[in-house]
N, C-alpha and C positions, 0 to 999 in steps of 0.2 A: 651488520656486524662491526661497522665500525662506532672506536669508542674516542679514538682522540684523534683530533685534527689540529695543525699545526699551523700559524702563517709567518712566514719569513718576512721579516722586515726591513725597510730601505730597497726593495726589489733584489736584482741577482746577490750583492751584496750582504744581504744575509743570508744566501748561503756557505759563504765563507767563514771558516768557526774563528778565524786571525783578526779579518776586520769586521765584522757583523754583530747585532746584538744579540741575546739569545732569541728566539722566535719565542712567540705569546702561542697560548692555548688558546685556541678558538670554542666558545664553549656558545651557548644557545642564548644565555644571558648578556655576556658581552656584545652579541653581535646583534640584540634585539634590535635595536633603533639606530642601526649606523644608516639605513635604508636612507632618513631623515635629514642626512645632511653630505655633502657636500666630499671630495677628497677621499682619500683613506686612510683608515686607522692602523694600516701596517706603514706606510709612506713609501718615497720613491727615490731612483736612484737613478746617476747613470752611467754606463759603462756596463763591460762584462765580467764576469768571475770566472776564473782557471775553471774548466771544464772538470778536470779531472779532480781536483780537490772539491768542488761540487758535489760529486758525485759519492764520493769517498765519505763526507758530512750524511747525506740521504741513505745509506746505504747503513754506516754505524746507526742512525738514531729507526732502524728499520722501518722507513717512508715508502712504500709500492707504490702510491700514486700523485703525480703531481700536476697543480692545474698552473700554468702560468698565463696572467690577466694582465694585454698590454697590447700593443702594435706591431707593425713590420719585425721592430728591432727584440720585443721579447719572443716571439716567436721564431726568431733565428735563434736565439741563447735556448729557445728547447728544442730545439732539432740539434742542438750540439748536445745536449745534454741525454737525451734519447738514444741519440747515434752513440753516446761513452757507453750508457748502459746495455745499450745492444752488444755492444763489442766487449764486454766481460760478460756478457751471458746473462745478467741480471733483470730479470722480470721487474720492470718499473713504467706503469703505465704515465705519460706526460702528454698532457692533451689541452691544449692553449682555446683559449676564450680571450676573442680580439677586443681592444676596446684602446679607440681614440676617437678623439671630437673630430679629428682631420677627415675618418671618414674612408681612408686610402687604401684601406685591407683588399686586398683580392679576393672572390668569392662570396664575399658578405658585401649584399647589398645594403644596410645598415649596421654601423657599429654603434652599440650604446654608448651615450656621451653627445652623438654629434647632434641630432633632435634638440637637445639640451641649449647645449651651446648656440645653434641657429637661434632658439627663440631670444639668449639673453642680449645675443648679437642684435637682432631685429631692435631691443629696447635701446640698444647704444643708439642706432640709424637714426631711431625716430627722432633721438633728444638733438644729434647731430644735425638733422633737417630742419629741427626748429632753430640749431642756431645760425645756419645756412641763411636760412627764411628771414632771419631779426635785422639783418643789416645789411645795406647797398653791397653789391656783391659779394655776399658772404661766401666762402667755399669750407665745405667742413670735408676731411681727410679722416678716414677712419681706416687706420691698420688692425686685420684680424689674422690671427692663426693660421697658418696653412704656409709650410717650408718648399713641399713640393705637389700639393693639391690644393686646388681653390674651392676645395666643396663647400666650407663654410661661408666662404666671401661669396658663392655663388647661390648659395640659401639663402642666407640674410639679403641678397640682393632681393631673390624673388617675397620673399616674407613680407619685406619691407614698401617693395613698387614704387617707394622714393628716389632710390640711388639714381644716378646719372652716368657712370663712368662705373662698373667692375676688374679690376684689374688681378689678374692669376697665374702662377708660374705658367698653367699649359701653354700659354699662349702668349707668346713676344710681344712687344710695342714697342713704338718707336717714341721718341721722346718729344724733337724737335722737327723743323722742317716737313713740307706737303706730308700730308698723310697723317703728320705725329699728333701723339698726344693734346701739348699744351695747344694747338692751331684750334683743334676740336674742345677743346674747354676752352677758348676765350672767346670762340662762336656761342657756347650754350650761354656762359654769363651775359656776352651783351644782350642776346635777344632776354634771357630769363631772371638776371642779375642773381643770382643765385645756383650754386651746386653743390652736389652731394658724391663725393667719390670713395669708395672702396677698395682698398686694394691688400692684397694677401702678404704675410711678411716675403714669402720666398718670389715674388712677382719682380720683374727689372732689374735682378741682380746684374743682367750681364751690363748693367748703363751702370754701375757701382766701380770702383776701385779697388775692390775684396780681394783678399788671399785666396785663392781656394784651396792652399795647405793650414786654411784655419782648419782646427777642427774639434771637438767638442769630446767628452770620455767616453761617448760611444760610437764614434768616426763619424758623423755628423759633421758636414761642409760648417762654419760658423759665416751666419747671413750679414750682411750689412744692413742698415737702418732703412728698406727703402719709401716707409713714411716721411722720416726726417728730409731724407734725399728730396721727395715730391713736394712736401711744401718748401723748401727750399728752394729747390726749380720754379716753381711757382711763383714763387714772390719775386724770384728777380726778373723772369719772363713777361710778367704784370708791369714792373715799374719797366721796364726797356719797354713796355707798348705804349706809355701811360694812361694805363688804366688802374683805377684804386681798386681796394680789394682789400679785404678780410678774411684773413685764414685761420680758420679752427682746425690743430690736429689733435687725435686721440685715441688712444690705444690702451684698449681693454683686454688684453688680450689673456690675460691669466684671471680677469675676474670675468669671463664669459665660461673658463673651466673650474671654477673653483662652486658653482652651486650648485644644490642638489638635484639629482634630475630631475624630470618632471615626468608625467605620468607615462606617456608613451617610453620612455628611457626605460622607468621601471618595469613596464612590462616585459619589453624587450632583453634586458637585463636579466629578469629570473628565469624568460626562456631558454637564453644562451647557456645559464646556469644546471640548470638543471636537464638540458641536452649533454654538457659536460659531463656532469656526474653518472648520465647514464650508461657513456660513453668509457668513462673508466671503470667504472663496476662492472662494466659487461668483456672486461679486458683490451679493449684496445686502448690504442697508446701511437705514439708516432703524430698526432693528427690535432685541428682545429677544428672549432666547430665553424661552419661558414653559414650563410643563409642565402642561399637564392630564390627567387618568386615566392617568398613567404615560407618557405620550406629549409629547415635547417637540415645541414649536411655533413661529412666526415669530409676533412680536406686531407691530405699526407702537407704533414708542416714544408715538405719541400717543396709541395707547389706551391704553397702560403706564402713562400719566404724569395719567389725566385723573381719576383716583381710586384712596385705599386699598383693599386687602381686608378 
């Protein structure tokens, strides 16, 4: 019975009638071939929207259900927006379908996106290894995605079985001195003259000099560079030994999320979909779709929303 569907655009931000655009009509033609490519054709935002003026927007253009497709952070923005509508009494089913390449949802042991993104990652690896490989100790540095999960730096490692060094927030290192880091890369290059290291953007923040009253429009810590930082370390650590060396770094990190998924994604993607929609038409609301051991589930967004994976 339904006849129009609606997609808000720029994320929470459209739904603000002050600063958002009008939402587009989602129609069966429009959205034939978006499968095909890459991103999305409502786009993305960051930051939250007044709860209550949210609500007051869905309510006048009479919207019962809404799905929000996004991470940790947009599924906090619908468990507020849920909790508004509960508390005027308003029957408004909001049921989130998780989806980041990080990987880091709770409850869903694959979020579509990250499959994706591991494979374009593994293509960085290989071209990195080759240029590792091309010259007397070459060392290539490859910063990927991941603020407070390493699961991409931690796929692409396996994908790849080139890497040398994986570096990811879970887990500290030391930089310099027994035990650190750089002692352990300049054992690997002399015996191998060559390496290949990984490492996540949110990995060694604490060896940085960062604010941590940086912060971003949706309260997001703001990371410091700690690629720039590593080869940087590197190359002075190299000349104080004297040892030569060649440093490749590179970071791909928005063009590993920027193409279209590939198959397994897609599959996974029209499942999570259309568990969503079941899920709202059958009335409920409040909740995520999650997937564990291959079996997708109802989560209550508040347990969704009360820690990373």
């Amino acid at each position: 019975g339904v006849r129009r569907i609606l997609g808000f655009r720029d994320g929470y931000q459209g739904l603000d009638p002050e600063r958002g655009r009008e939402p587009i009509t989602l129609t069966p033609e429009l959205v034939d071939d978006i499968h095909k490519d890459g991103g999305t054709i409502l786009g993305t935002s960051r930051g939250p929207v007044a709860t209550r003026i949210a609500v007051d927007n869905l309510i006048r253009r009479g919207i019962d259900i809404l799905f929000t497709v996004g991470g940790d952070g947009t599924q906090r923005g619908g468990r507020d927006l849920y909790n508004e509508a509960r508390s005027r009494g308003r029957p408004l089913a909001v049921v989130g379908v998780p989806k980041t390449i990080d990987n880091d949802v709770m409850y869903v042991d694959r979020t579509f996106g990250y499959l994706t993104a591991v494979e374009e990652a593994a293509h960085v690896l290989e071209c990195a290894h080759m240029e590792a490989h091309s010259v007397q100790n070459g060392i290539s540095i490859v910063k990927l995605m991941g603020r407070e999960a390493g699961f991409i730096a931690a796929g692409a490692t396996v994908a790849s079985q080139d890497v040398n060094f994986t570096l990811i927030p879970e887990v500290p290192f030391k930089l310099e001195g027994e035990g650190g880091f750089l002692l352990a890369l300049k054992d690997r290059v002399l015996k191998r003259a060559h390496a290949l290291i990984v490492v996540a953007e949110g990995a060694g923040q604490d060896l940085l000099n960062n604010d941590a009253n940086r912060r971003d429009a949706s309260g997001n810590k703001k990371l410091a560079d700690i690629g720039a930082f590593l080869r940087d370390s590197i190359q002075a650590f190299f000349k104080a030994e004297s040892i030569p060396c060649v440093i490749r770094y590179m970071d791909p990190s928005y063009i590993i999320r920027s193409v279209k998924a590939d198959a397994e994604d897609a599959i996974l993607c029209d499942r999570f979909a259309r568990s969503a929609v079941h899920a709202a038409m059958a009335g409920k609301t409040g909740l995520a779709i999650g997937l564990i051991h291959d079996r997708f589930i109802h989560v209550p967004i508040e347990k969704l929303s009360e820690k990373k994976k």
